[in-house]
LOLUM-679039 format. One record per residue (C-alpha): x, y, z; residue in three letters. Coordinates in nm, 3 decimals. Each point is the difference from the previous one (the first is absolute). Layout:
BEGIN
+---------+---------+---------+-------+
:      c1 :      c2 :      c3 : nuvex :
+---------+---------+---------+-------+
:       X :       Y :       Z :   Ala :
...
+---------+---------+---------+-------+
This chain:
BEGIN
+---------+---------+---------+-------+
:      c1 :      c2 :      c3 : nuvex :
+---------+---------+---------+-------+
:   0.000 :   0.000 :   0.000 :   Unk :
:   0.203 :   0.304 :  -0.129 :   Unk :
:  -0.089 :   0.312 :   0.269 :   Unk :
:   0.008 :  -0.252 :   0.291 :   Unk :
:   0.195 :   0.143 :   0.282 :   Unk :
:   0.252 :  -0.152 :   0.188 :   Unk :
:   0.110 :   0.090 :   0.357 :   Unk :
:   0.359 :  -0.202 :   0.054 :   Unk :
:   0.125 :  -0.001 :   0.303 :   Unk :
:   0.369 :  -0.125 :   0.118 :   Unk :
:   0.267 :   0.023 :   0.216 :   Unk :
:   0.229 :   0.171 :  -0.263 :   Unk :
:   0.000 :   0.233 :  -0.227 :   Unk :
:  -0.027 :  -0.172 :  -0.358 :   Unk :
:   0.311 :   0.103 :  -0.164 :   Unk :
:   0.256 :  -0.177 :  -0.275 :   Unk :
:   0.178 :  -0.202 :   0.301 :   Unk :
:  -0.392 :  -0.120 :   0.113 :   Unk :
:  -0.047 :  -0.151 :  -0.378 :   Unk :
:  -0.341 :  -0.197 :   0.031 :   Unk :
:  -0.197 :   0.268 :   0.140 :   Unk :
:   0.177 :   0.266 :  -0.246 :   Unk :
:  -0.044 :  -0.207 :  -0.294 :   Unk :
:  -0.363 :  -0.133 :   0.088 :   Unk :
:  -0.160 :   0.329 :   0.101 :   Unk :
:   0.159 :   0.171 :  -0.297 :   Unk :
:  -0.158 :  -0.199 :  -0.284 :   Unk :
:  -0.327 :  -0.004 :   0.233 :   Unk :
:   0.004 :   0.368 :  -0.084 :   Unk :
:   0.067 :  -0.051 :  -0.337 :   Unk :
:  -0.246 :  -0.232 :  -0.048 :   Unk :
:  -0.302 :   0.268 :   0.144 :   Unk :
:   0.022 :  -0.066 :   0.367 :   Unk :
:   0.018 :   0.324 :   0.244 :   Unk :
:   0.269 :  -0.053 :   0.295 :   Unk :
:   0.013 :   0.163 :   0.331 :   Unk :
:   0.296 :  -0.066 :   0.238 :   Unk :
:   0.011 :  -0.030 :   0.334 :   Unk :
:   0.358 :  -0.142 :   0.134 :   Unk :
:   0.217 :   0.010 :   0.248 :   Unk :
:   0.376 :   0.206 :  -0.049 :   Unk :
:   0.249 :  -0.227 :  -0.050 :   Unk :
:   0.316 :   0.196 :  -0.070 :   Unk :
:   0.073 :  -0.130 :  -0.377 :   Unk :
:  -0.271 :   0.240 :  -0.207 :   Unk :
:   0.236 :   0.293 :  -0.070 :   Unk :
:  -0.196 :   0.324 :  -0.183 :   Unk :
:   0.054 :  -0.111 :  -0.317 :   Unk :
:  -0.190 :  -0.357 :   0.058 :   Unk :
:  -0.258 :   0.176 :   0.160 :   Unk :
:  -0.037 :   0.215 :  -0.262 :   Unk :
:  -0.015 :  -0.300 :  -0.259 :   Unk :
:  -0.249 :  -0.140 :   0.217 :   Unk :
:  -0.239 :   0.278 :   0.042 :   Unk :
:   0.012 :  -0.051 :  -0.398 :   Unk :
:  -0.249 :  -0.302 :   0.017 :   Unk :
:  -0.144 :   0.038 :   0.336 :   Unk :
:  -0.299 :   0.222 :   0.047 :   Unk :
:   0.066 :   0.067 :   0.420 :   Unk :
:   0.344 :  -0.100 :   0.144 :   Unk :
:  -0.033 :   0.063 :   0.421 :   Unk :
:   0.393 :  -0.101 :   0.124 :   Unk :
:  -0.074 :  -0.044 :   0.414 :   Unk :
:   0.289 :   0.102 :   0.191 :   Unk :
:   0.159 :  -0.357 :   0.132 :   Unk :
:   0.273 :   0.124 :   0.340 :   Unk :
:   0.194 :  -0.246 :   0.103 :   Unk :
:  -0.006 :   0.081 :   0.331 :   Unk :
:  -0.401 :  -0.051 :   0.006 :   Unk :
:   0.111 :  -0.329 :  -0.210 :   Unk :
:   0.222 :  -0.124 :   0.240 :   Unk :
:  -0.233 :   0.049 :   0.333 :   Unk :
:  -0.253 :  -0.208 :  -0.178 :   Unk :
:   0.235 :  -0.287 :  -0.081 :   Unk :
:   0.050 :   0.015 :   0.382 :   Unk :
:  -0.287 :   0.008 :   0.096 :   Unk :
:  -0.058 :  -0.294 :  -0.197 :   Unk :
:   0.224 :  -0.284 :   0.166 :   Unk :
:  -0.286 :  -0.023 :   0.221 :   Unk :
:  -0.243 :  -0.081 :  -0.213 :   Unk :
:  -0.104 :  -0.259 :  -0.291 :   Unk :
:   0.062 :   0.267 :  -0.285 :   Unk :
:   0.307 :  -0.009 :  -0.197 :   Unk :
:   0.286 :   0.234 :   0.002 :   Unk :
:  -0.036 :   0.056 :  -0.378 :   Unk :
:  -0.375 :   0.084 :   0.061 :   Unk :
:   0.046 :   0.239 :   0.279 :   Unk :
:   0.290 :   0.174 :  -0.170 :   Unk :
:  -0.274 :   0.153 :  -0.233 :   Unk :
:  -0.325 :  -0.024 :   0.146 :   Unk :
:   0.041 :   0.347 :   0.006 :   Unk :
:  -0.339 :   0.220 :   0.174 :   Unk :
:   0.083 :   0.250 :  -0.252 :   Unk :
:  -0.068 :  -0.203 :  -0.259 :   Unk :
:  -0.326 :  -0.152 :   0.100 :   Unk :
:  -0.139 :   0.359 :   0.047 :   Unk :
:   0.105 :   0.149 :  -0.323 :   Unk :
:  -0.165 :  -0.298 :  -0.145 :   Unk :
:  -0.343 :   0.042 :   0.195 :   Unk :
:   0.057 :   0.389 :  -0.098 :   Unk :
:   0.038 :  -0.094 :  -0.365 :   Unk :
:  -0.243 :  -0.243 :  -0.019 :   Unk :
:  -0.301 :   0.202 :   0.183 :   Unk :
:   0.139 :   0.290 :  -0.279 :   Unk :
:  -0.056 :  -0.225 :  -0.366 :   Unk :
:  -0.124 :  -0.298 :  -0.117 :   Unk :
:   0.182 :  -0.296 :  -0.094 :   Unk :
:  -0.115 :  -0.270 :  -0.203 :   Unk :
:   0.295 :  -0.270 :   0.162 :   Unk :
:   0.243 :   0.026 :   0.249 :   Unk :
:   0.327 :  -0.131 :  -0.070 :   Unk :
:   0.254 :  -0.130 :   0.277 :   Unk :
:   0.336 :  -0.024 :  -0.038 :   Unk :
:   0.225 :  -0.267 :   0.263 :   Unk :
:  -0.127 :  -0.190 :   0.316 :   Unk :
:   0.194 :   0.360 :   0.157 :   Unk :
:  -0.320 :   0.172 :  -0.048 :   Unk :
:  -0.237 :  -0.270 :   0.011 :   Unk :
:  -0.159 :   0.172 :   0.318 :   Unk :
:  -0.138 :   0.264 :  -0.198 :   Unk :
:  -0.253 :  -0.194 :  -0.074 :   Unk :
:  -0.206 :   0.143 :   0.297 :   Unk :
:   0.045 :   0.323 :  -0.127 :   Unk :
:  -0.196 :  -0.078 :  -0.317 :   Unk :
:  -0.370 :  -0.045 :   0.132 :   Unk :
:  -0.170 :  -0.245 :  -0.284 :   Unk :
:   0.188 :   0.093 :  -0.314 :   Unk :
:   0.122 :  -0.238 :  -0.240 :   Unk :
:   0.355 :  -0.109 :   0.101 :   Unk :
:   0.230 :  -0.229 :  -0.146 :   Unk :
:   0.411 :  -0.023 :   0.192 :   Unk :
:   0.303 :  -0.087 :  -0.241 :   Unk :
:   0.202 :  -0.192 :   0.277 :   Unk :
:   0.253 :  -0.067 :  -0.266 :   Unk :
:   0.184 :  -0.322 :   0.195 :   Unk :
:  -0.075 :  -0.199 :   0.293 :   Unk :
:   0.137 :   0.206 :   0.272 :   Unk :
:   0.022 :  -0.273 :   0.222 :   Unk :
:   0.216 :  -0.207 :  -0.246 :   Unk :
:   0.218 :   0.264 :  -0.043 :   Unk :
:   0.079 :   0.068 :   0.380 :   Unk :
:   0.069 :  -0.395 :   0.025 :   Unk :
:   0.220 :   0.051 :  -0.306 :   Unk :
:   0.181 :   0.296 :   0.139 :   Unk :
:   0.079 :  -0.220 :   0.298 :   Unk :
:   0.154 :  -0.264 :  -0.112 :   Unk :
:   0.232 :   0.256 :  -0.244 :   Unk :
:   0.087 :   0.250 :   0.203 :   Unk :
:   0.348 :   0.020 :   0.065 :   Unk :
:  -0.055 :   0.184 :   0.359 :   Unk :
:  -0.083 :  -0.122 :   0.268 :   Unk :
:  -0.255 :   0.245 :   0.145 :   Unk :
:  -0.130 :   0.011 :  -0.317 :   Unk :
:  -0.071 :  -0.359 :  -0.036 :   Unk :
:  -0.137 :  -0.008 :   0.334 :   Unk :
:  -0.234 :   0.282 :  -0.030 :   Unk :
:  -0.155 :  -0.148 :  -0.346 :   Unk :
:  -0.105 :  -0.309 :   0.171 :   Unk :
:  -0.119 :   0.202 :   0.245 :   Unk :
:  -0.205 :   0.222 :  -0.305 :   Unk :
:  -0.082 :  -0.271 :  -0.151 :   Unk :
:  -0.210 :  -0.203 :   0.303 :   Unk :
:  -0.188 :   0.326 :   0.014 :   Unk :
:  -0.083 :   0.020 :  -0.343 :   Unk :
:  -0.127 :  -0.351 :  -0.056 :   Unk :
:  -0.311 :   0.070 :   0.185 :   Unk :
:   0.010 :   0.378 :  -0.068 :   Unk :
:   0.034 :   0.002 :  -0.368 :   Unk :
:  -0.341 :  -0.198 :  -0.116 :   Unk :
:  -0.204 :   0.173 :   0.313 :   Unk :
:   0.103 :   0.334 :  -0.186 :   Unk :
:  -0.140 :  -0.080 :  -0.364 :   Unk :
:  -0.307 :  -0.127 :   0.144 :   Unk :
:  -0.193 :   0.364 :  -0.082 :   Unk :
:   0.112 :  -0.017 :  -0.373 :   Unk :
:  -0.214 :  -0.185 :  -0.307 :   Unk :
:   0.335 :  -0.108 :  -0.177 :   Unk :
:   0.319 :  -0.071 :   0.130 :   Unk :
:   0.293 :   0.016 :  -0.310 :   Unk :
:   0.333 :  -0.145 :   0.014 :   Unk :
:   0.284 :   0.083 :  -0.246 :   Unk :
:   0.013 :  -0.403 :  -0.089 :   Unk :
:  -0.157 :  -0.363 :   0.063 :   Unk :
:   0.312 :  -0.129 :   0.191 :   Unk :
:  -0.088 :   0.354 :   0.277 :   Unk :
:  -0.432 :  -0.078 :  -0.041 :   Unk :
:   0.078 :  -0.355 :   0.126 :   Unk :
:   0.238 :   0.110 :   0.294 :   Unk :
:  -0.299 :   0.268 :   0.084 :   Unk :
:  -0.281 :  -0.279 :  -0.038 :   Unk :
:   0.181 :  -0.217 :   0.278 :   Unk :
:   0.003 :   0.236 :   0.231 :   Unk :
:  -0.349 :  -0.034 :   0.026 :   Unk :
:  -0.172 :  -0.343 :  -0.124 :   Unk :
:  -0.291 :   0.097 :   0.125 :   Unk :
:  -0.107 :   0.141 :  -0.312 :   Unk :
:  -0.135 :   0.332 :   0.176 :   Unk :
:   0.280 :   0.161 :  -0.194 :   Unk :
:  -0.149 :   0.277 :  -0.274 :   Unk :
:   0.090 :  -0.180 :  -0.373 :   Unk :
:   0.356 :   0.025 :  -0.101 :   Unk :
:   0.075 :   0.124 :  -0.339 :   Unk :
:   0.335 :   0.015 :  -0.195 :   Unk :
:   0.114 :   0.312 :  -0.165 :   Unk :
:   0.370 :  -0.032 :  -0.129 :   Unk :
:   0.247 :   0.297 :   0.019 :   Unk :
:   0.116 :   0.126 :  -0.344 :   Unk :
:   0.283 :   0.212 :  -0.130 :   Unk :
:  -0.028 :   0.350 :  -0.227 :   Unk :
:   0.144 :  -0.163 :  -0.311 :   Unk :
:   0.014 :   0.361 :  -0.166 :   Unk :
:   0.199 :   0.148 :   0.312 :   Unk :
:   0.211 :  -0.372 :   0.040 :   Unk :
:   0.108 :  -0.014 :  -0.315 :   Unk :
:   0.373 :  -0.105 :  -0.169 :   Unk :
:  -0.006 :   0.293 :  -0.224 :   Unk :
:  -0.112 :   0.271 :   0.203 :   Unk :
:   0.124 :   0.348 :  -0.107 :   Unk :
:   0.365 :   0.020 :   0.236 :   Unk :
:   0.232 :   0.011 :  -0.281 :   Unk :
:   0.300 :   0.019 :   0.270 :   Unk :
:  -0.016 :  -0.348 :   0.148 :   Unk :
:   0.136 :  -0.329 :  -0.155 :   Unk :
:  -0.009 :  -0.295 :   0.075 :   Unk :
:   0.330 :  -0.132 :   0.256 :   Unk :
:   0.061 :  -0.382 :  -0.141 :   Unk :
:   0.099 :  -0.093 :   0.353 :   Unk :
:  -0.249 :   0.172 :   0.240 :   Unk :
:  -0.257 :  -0.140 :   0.190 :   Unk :
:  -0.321 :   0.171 :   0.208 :   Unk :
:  -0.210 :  -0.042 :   0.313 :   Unk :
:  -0.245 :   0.285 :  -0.002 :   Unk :
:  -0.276 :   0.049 :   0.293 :   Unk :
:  -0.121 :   0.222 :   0.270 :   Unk :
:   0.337 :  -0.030 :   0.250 :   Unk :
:  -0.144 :   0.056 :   0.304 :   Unk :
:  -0.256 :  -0.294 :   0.007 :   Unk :
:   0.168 :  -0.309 :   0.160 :   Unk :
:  -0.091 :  -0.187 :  -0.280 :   Unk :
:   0.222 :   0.170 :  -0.229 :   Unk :
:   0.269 :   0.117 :   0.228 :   Unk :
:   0.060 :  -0.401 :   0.087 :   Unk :
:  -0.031 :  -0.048 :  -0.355 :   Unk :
:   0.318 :   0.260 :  -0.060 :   Unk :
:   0.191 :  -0.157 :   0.313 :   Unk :
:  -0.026 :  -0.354 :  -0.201 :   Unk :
:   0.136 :   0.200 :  -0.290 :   Unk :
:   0.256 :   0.131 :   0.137 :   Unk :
:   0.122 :  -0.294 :   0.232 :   Unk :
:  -0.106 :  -0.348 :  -0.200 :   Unk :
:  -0.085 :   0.130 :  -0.371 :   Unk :
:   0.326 :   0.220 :  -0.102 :   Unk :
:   0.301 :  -0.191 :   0.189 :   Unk :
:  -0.102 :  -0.231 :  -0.229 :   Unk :
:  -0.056 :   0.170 :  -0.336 :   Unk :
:   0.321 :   0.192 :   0.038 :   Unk :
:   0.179 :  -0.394 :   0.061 :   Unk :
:  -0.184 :  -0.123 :  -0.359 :   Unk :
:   0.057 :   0.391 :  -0.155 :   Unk :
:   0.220 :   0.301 :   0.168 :   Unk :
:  -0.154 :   0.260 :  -0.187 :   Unk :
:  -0.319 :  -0.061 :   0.083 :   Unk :
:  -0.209 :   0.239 :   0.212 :   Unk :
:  -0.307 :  -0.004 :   0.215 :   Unk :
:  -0.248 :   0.367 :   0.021 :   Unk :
:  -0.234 :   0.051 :   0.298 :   Unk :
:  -0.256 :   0.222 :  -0.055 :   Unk :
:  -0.321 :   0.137 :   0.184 :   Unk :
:  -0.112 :   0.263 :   0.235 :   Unk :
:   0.126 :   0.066 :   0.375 :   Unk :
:   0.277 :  -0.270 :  -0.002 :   Unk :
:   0.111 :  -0.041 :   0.377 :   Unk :
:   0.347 :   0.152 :   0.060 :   Unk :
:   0.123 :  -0.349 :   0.121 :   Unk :
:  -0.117 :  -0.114 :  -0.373 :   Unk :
:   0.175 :   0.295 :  -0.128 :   Unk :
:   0.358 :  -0.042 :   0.205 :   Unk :
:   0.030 :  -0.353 :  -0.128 :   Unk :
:  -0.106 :   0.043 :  -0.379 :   Unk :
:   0.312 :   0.237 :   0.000 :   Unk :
:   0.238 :  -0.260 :   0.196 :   Unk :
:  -0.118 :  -0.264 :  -0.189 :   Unk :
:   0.180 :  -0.069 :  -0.343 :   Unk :
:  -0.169 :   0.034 :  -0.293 :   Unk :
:  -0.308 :   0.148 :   0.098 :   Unk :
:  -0.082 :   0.338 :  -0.015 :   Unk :
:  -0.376 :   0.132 :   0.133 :   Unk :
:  -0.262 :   0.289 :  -0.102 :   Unk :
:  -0.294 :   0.131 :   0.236 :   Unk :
:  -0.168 :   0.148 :  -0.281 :   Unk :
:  -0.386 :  -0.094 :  -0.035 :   Unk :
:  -0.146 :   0.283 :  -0.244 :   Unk :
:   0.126 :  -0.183 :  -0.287 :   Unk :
:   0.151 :  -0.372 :   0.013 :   Unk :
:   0.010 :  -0.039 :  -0.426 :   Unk :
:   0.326 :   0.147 :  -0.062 :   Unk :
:   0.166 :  -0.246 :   0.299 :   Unk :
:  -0.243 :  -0.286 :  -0.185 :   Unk :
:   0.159 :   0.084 :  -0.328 :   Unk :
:   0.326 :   0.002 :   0.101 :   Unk :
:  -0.002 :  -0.350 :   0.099 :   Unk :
:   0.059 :  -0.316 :  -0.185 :   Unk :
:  -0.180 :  -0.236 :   0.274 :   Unk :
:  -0.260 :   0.063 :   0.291 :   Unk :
:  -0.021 :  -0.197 :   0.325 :   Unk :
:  -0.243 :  -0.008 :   0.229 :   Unk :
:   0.086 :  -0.207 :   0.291 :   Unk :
:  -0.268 :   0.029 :   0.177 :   Unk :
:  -0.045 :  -0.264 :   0.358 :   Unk :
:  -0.280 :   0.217 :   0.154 :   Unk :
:  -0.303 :   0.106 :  -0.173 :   Unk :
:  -0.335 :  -0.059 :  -0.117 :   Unk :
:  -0.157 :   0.015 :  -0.357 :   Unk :
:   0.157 :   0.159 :  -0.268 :   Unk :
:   0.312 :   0.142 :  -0.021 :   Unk :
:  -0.018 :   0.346 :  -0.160 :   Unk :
:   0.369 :   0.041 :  -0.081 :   Unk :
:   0.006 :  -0.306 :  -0.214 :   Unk :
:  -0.309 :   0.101 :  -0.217 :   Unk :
:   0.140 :   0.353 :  -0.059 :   Unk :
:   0.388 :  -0.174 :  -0.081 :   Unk :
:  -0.205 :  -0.244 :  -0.243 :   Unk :
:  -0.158 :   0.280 :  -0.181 :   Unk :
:   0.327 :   0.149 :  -0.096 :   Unk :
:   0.075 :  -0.343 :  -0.159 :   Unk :
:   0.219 :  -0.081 :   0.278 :   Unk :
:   0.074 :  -0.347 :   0.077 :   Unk :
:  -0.055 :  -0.078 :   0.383 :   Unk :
:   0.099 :  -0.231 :   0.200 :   Unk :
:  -0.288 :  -0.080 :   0.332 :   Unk :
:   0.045 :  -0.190 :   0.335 :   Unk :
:  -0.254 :  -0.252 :   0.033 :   Unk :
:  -0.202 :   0.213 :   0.222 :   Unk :
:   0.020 :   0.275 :  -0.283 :   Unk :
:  -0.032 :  -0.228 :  -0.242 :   Unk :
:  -0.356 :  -0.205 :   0.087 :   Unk :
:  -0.275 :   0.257 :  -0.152 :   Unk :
:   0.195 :   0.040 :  -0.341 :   Unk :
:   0.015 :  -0.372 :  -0.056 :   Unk :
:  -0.113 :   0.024 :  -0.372 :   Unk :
:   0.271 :   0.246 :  -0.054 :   Unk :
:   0.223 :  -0.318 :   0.120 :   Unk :
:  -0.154 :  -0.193 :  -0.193 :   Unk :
:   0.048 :   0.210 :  -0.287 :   Unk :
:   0.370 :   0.065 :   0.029 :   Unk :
:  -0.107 :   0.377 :   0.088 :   Unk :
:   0.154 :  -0.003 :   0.324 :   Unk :
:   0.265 :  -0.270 :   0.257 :   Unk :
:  -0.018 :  -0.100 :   0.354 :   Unk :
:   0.267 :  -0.059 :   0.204 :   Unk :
:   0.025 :  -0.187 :   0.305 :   Unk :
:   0.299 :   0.119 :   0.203 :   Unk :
:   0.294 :   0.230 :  -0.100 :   Unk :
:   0.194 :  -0.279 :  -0.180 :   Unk :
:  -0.276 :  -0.012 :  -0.276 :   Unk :
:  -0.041 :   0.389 :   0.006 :   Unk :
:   0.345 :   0.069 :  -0.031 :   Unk :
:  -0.012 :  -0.286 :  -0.268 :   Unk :
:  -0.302 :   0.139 :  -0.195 :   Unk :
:   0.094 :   0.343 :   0.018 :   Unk :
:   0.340 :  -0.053 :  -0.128 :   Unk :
:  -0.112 :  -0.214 :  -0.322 :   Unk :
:  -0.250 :   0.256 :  -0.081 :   Unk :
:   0.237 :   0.296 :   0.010 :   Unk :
:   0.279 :  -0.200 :  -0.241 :   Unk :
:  -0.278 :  -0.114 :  -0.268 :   Unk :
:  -0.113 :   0.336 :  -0.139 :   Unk :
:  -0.234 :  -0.194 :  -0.248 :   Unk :
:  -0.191 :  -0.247 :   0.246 :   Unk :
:  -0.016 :   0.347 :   0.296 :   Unk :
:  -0.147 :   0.162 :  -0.343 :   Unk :
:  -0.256 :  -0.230 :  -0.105 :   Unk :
:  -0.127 :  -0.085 :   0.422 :   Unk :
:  -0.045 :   0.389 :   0.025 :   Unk :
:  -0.230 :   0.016 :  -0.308 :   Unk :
:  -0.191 :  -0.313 :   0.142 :   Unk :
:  -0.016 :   0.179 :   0.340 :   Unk :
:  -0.177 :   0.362 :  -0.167 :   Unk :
:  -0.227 :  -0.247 :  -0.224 :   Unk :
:  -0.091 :  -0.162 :   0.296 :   Unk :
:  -0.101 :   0.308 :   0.232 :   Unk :
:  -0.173 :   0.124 :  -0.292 :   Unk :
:  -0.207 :  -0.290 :  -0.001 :   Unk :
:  -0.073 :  -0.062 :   0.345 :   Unk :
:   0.078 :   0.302 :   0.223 :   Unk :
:  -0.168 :   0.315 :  -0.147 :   Unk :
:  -0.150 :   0.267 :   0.254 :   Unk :
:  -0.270 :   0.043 :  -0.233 :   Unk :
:  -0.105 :  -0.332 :   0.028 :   Unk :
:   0.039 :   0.034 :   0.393 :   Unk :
:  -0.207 :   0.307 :   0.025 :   Unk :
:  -0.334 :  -0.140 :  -0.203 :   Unk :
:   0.056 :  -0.307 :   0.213 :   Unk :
:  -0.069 :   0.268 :   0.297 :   Unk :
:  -0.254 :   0.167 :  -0.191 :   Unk :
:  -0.194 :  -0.314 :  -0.085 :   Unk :
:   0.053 :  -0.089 :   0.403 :   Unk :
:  -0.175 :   0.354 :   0.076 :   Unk :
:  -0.300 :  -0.084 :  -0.187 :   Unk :
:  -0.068 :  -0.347 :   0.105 :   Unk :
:   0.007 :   0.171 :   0.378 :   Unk :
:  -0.199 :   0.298 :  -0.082 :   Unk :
:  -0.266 :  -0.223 :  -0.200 :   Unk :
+---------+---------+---------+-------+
């Protein structure tokens, strides 16, 4: 229904770094839909992506997020059943600019973004509501525990974790559809509660901008270095900063054994300094906390890595290195939702650093077979990962609710 309006709420500011939520509600504006934002601030939306955003979005309402406020309520929360994650954001402030907004217009759906602001859902009276939880939250938590290379970290994800696996299904309860970013995350989030009192779980894949992620993009000044490999992500999410300490300790020892010359790029926003102090003592690895543009760092690569031992759905980084026709090489945990890209020869998995090192190295020396696995990779994202397709999927979900 073109003219339907949208209120999307979240926890974040949608911005280039927050892809699925950028992406989706952009092409829901292109396709006739009329967005209003309410989110909490993050830290990551500079002018500039505001700006961009207020492009497709009707209302944008940023609440102020202080992390002293933020803190106190994480405190306040080892007493009780909720989460740390939850309380971090279930932010006062938030709930009233959404009553305020909502007793202002009228919305036809209300759109949730992340169990974070799941609560909100007793701000919203009886509108239409659907949340995108994205991943199992609880699977995640368990995931991060068993990863983590800390202590106190491991220790306080199991910890997360036990409160989230009754937490997490209580909180979708309000919504008419649950969606997950794949089947492997709907599964994990049907367990938690076999009960079946769970909303229905639909699956809405991520995508990449194949006209923004593309090998020929208009940068005449980069070229390609035959013997330079990348890990792109968000550096300050452990996920990704584990990800970069397997790089640097496991993964480029031994490349730089098989070939000297070789060298390994980190690059993604807010890198922690430790992360930064050893990418500079580390031989052959150099690292860039740039996240306004990742392409030109894509382009100069010959292979992508994404080493990934803690996570849920879909890994971003990999979709947007595969649409520059780069060939990647996954862990298995990285690896599991892009099996037909396996299957294809679009993409590799590796198991441990041997076969990375392994795999990375014989991609880098055969120009011709790293040439022909990065065209498979863009022909396969184009296929099977396009925003556009993600965003009717969204707007077909919106109508089923409303009807």
């Amino acid at each position: 229904m073109s003219g339907m309006r949208v209120l999307y709420i979240a926890p974040y500011i949608p911005s280039p770094i927050r892809v699925r939520p950028w992406n989706i509600l952009r092409h829901l504006a292109r396709m006739g839909r009329r967005i209003s934002i309410v989110a909490l601030d993050d830290g990551f939306a500079t002018e500039s992506i505001r700006s961009q955003l207020s492009e497709f979005c009707e209302e944008i309402r940023i609440i102020p997020h202080p992390r002293a406020a933020a803190t106190r309520r994480c405190l306040s929360a080892l007493t009780t059943r909720m989460p740390f994650s939850v309380a971090h954001d279930n932010s006062p402030e938030l709930a009233a600019a959404v009553r305020e907004i909502t007793r202002q217009e009228r919305f036809d759906i209300v759109h949730v973004e992340h169990l974070r602001t799941a609560s909100i859902a007793s701000a919203l009276g009886e509108l239409p509501r659907i949340i995108d939880a994205v991943d199992c939250m609880t699977q995640l938590r368990l995931r991060i525990a068993g990863g983590a290379s800390s202590l106190l970290q491991a220790t306080f994800s199991r910890a997360e974790a036990q409160k989230l696996k009754s937490w997490e299904p209580d909180a979708y309860r309000p919504y008419r559809r649950i969606v997950m970013t794949t089947r492997e995350e709907a599964v994990a989030m049907a367990e938690l509660d076999p009960t079946t009192r769970l909303p229905l779980i639909e699956v809405i894949n991520n995508g990449v901008d194949t006209d923004y992620f593309r090998p020929d993009f208009d940068h005449d000044s980069v070229r390609r270095e035959r013997y330079t490999v990348i890990f792109s992500g968000k550096m300050s999410y452990i996920a990704n900063y584990e990800a970069a300490r397997y790089c640097l300790d496991e993964i480029a020892p031994r490349l730089r054994i098989i070939l000297p010359d070789s060298r390994i790029i980190i690059a993604g926003a807010k890198p922690p300094p430790w992360l930064i102090q050893k990418a500079n003592q580390t031989e052959g690895v150099g690292i860039v906390a740039d996240f306004e543009d990742m392409r030109p760092h894509l382009k100069r690569a010959s292979v992508a890595v994404c080493p990934v031992f803690i996570g849920a759905g879909i890994q971003n980084k990999a979709l947007e290195a595969m649409a520059m026709a780069l060939p990647v090489v996954l862990s298995p945990l990285a690896s599991r939702p892009l099996t037909e890209a396996l299957n294809c020869g679009a993409a590799f998995s590796a198991s441990d650093a041997e076969e990375f090192a392994e795999r990375i190295a014989w991609l880098l020396t055969d120009g011709i077979t790293a040439r022909a696995v990065g065209e498979r990779a863009r022909d396969y994202v184009m296929q099977h990962h396009r925003w556009e397709d993600s965003a009717q999927l969204f707007a077909d979900l919106y109508e089923k609710v409303i009807g």
